[in-house]
N, C-alpha and C positions, 0 to 999 in steps of 0.2 A: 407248852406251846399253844394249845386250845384254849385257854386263858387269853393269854397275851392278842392271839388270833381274833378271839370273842370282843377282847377290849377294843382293838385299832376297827376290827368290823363292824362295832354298834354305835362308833363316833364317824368311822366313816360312812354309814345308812343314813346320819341324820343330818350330815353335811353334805349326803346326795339327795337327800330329802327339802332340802332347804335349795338346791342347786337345782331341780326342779319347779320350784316353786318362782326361785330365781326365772328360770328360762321359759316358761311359762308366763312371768311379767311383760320379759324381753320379747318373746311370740306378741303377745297380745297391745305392745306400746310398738315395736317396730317389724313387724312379720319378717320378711324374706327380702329386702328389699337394700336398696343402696348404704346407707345407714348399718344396716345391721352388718352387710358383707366389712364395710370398716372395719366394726367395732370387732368383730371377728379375727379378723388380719390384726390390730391391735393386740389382743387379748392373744393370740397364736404365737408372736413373734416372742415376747419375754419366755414364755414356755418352751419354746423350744431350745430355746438356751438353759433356762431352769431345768431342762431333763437331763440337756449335755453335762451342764457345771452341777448339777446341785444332786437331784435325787436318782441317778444313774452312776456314771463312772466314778464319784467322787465317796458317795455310801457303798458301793461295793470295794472301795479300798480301805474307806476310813471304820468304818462299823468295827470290820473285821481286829483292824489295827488297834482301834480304842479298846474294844471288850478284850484284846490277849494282854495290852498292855496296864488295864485295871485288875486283871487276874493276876498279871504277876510280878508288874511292879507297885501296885497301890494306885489311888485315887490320886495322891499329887502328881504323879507324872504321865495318870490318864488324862486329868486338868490340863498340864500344861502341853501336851502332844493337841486337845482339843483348842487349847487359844492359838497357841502359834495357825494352825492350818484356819481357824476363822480369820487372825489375821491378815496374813495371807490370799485368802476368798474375799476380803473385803478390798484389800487391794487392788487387785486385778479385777475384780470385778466393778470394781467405782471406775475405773481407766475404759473398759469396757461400755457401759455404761454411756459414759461422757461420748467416747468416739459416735457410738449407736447417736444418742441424737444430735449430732453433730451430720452427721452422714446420712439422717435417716431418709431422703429422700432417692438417691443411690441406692440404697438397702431395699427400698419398694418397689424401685423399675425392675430389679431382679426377683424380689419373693412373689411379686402379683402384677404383670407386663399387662396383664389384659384392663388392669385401671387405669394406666396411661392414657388408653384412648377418652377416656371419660375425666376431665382436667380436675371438676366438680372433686369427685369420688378419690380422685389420689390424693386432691390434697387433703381431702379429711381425713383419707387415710393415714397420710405422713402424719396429721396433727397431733391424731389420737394415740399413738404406735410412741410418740416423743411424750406421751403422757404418761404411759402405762410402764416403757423401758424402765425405768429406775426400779421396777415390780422384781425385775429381775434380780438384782443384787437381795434385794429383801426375803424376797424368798428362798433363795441359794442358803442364804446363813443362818433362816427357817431351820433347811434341810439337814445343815450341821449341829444344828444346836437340836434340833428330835433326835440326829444320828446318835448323839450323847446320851440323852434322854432312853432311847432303845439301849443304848448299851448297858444304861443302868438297871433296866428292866422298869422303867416308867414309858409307858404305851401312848398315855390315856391324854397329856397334855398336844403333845403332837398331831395325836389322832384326831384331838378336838379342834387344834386351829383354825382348820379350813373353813370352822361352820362361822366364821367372823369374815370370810371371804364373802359368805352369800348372803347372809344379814349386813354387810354395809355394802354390798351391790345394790340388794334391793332398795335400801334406804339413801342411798343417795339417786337410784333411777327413781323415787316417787317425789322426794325432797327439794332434791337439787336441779332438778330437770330444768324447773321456770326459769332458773337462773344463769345459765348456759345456753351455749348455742345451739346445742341438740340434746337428743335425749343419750347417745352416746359419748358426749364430752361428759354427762353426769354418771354414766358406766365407768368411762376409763379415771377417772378420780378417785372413783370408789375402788378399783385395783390397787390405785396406788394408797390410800386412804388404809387400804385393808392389809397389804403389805408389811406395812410399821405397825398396825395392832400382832397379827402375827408372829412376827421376831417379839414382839414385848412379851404375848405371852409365854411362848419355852424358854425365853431367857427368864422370866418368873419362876418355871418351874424347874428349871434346873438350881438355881438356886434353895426354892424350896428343899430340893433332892439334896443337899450341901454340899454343891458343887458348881458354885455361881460364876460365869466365866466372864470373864474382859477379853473381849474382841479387837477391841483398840490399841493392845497394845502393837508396842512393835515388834513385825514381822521377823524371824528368826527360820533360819534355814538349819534342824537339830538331822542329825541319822535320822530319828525316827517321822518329823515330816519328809525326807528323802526316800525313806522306804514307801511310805502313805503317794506320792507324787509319783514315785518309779511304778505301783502298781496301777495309779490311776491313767496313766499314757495310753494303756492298749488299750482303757475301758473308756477314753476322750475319743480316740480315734474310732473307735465301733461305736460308740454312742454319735461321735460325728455324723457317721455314714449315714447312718440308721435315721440322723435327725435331719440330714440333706434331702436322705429320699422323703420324709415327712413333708417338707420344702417343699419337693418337687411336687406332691399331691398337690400343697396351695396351688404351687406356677400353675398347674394344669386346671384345678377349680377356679381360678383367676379366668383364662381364657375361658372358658365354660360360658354360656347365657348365668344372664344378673341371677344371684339367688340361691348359685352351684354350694357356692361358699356357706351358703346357712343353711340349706337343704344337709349337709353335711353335716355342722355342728347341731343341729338339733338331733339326725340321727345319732351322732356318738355320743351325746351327752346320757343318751337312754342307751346305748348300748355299756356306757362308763360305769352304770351302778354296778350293776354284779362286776364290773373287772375289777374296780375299784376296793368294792367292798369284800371279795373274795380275794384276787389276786393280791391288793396291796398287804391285805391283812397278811396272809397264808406268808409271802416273800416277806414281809417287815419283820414278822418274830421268829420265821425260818431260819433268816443267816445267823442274828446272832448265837440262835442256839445253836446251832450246828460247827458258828464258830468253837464255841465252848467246850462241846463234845470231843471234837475233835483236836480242841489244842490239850484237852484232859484224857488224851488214846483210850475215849471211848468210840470205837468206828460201830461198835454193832448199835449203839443208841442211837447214833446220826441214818445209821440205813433204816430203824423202825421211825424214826422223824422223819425222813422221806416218804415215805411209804404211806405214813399216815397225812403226809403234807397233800401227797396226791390222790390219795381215796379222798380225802373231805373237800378238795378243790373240784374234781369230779362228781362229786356228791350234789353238789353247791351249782356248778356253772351249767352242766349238760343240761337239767331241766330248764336255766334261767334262758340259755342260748335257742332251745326247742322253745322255749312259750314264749320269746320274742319273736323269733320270725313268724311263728302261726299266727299270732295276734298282733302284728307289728300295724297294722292297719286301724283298728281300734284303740291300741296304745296310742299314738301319733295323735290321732284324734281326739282322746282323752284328755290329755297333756296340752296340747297346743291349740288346738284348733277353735281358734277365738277371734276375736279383736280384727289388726291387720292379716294374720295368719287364718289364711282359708281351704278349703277341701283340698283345693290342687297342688296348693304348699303340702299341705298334710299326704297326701300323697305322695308327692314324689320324696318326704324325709322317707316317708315308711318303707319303701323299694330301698333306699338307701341303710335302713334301719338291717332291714333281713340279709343285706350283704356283711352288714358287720358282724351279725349272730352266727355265719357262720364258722367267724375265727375266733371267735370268743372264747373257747375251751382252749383252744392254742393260746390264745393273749394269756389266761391265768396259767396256763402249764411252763410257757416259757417263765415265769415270775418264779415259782416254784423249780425249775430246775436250774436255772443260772443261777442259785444259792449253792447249789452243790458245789460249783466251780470257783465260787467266790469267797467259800469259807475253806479253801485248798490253798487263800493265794493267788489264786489265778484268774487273771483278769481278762488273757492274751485270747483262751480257746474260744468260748463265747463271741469273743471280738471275727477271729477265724470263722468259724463256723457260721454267723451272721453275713457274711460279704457275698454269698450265695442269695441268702432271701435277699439281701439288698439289690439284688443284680434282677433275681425277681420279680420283684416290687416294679421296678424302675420300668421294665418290658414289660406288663402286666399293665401297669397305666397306659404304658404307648399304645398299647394293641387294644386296650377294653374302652379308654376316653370318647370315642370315638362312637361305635357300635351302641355303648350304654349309657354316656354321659358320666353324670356325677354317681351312678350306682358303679359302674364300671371306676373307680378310685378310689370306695369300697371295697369293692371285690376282690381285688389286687393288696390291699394290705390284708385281707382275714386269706387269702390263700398263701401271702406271702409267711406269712406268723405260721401257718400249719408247716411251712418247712421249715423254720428257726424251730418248733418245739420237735419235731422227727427230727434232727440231726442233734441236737443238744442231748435225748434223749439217748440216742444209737451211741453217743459218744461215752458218755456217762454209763451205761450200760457195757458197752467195753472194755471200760476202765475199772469196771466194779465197782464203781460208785453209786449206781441203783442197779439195785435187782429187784424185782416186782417178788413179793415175800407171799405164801399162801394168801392170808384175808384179802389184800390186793385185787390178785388175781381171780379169787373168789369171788368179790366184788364189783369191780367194774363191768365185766359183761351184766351182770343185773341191773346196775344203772340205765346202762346204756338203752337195755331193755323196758325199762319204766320210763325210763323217756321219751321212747319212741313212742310208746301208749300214752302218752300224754300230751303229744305232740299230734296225735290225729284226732286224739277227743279236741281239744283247742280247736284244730283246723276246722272239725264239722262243724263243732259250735256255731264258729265267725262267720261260717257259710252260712246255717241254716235261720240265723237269728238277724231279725231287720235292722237294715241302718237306720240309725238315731239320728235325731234332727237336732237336739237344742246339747248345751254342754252335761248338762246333769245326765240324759240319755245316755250320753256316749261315755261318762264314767262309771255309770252303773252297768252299761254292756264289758266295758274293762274290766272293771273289778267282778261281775261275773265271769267273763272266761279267765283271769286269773286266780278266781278261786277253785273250778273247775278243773286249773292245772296243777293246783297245787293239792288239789284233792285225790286226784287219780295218781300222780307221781308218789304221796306217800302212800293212796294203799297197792298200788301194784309193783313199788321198792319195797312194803311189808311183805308180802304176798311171796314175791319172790326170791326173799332175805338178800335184796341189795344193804340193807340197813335193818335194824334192829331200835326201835324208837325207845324202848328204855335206855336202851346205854347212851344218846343222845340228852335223855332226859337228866340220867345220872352225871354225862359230863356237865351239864348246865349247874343243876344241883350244886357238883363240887362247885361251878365256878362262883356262885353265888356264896355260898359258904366260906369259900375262902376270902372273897370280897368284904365278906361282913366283917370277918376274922382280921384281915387288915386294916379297915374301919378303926375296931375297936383300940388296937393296938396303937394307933396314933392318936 
């Protein structure tokens, strides 16, 4: 799993490394401003349907379904269980699609009311949102065709795609810009632009894999797409919920003073590396292993892959979520603070920044335990036990919008996440499906402990050391207190024995070794 984990995290750092560099362009060509909140609500809308249909409800049925069905019927009938459900996805999803921009100006009065007042800013919004929708389909069938791809134990093409998302963002916001009407009609093309490289690539490597699939064909309704669709319903409906209240954040960022909207995306997008890079890895080679284990009554494997699923997500996130909020002001500024984006933007992302760090350990815990339940079958409890934070979330914005602005609709989803990962957790623990195992337990309170110590060293630091005037300043004051934090977190985890940096070292080792090993072999 630590392989698998290492693979999908070192293609996801460089596709949040590229995604940075991306939104750093995007700061510095369109700061905080009308424009951008668009291009934002564009770039939002297919996503959150992509989380609904593609890498949510539909991978927590289909993963599951594909690896039991390659284990023990073979590859031809793992193939044909994966073309029927693309074709299928591509069906519904092209009708989808089609309505979306056909509708899309209805669709806006409700995701973002407060552009209405501004005629200018809806219609670009409508414009861009009918450019980018078709993104949606392409990356849905993206998410099926890596789903495959994971099943097979090939990581590494999926895990890469995304970095062709922020290489032709960038390339068409420096490119295409002249040539359009804004510099956000040159963003939203490049989504869709990047969309169709995307699908080409895993449909490459799946074939590569020898197991090259036709999506085109026609749709077949077999038992085993019926089983894959009966378990995806509870996980459409919770993922629904879950992606309404995301919704509602826009409605209410919408009503917000101009710039709520991007004061927001630029704080998550920095709050996204470590979720991305931790969370997605840790949950993407979780399920399927855990499927495997347990469709082969191995139960005591699947609880030490737990266990270790959540020591190295813990490992990983607590220092990342402590040295974002301590240095979330410096960050912000490092990154962004350029061009149209200036102190006061920079500021208010970074209030916005330190309300997301603090559900970050929750964002990747929930990622890691919704595997438990999902390599069971079960799609339904998850769905259950969410409708609580959903109800959360939704009160949490009403009551914080207001008092806090745009930090306050932060606040409310990292508090809201802290109770989806405490009930998921109590659940799963009742059920015996995790038990925190001696190293565990051993372990985390000394994280937690190095963390803290790492998280006041940061804070003096940014206090005691002057603000920086030009951008080179303010990345050299960044990358000093994050070296600082990453200095003190591993020797007061050594010190402590939260961690042990040989055996870190030794798993790297093998993972290389074996890397070579399968080099050579092909």
């Amino acid at each position: 799993m630590l392989r698998s984990a290492l693979t999908v995290g070192g293609w996801t750092m460089a596709s949040r490394i590229l995604g940075f560099a991306r939104d750093m362009l995007i700061a510095s060509r369109l700061g905080a401003g009308p424009v951008a909140d668009a291009f934002f609500i564009a770039l939002k809308l297919p996503n959150l349907f992509r989380r609904l249909f593609g890498e949510g409800a539909f991978n927590a049925a289909f993963v599951p379904a594909f690896a039991g069905t390659l284990a023990a019927e073979g590859r031809a009938n793992a193939q044909a269980l994966a073309e029927r459900m693309g074709a299928l996805m591509a069906l519904w999803l092209g009708m989808l699609v089609l309505l979306g921009i056909l509708f899309m100006p209805q669709m806006m009065r409700v995701l973002a009311p407060g552009f209405v007042e501004d005629p200018a800013k809806f219609a670009l919004t409508v414009e861009l949102t009918r450019i980018t929708f078709p993104y949606l389909m392409l990356i849905c069938l993206t998410a099926l065709v890596g789903g495959v791809l994971n099943g097979l134990d090939r990581f590494a093409a999926a895990a890469a795609a995304p970095v062709f998302f922020n290489l032709i963002s960038m390339a068409t916001l420096l490119f295409l810009t002249p040539y359009v009407a804004t510099a956000g009609h040159a963003l939203a093309w490049g989504v869709l632009a990047s969309g169709v490289v995307q699908l080409a690539i895993v449909l490459w490597a799946t074939a590569q894999a020898g197991m090259a699939l036709n999506i085109l064909r026609p749709p077949a309704i077999t038992p085993e797409v019926r089983q894959v669709l009966r378990r995806m319903v509870p996980g459409v409906i919770g993922a629904g919920v879950v992606q309404l209240n995301l919704a509602v954040d826009v409605v209410i960022a919408s009503l917000l003073p101009s710039g709520a909207i991007s004061f927001l995306y630029y704080a998550d997008r920095v709050a996204q590396l470590p979720l991305g890079v931790i969370g997605a890895a840790v949950g993407t080679a979780l399920l399927p292993l855990l499927s495997r284990q347990l469709r082969a009554g191995q139960p005591l494997s699947a609880h030490r892959s737990m266990n270790r699923a959540v020591e190295m997500s813990l490992l990983l996130t607590l220092p990342a979520a402590v040295g974002l909020a301590a240095a979330a002001g410096p960050i912000i500024a490092a990154l962004f603070q350029r061009g149209a984006f200036g102190a006061v933007e920079a500021s208010a992302s970074s209030m916005a920044l330190i309300a997301y760090a603090v559900g970050l350990p929750a964002f990747v815990l929930v990622k890691v335990f919704a595997p438990g339940f999902f390599a069971r079958g079960d799609t339904a409890t998850p769905v259950k036990l969410g409708l609580f934070a959903v109800a959360l979330n939704l009160a949490l914005n009403l009551v914080l919008m207001g008092p806090l602005q745009h930090v306050g609709v932060a606040l409310s989803t990292s508090l809201a996440a802290w109770a989806n990962a405490a009930m998921l957790l109590c659940l799963l623990t009742r059920r015996r499906h995790f038990v925190a195992d001696r190293r565990a337990r051993r372990a985390v309170p000394r994280i937690l402990a190095a963390a803290a110590a790492m998280g006041v060293a940061v804070a003096a630091a940014a206090y005691a050391l002057p603000a920086a005037a030009d951008s080179l300043g303010r990345a050299l004051m960044a990358a000093v207190l994050i070296g600082l934090g990453g200095a003190v977190f591993a020797g007061g985890g050594t010190w402590l024995g939260a961690f042990d940096p040989r055996e870190v070292l030794h798993m790297l080792r093998r993972r290389r070794s074996g890397a070579a090993l399968a080099a050579k072999r092909s």
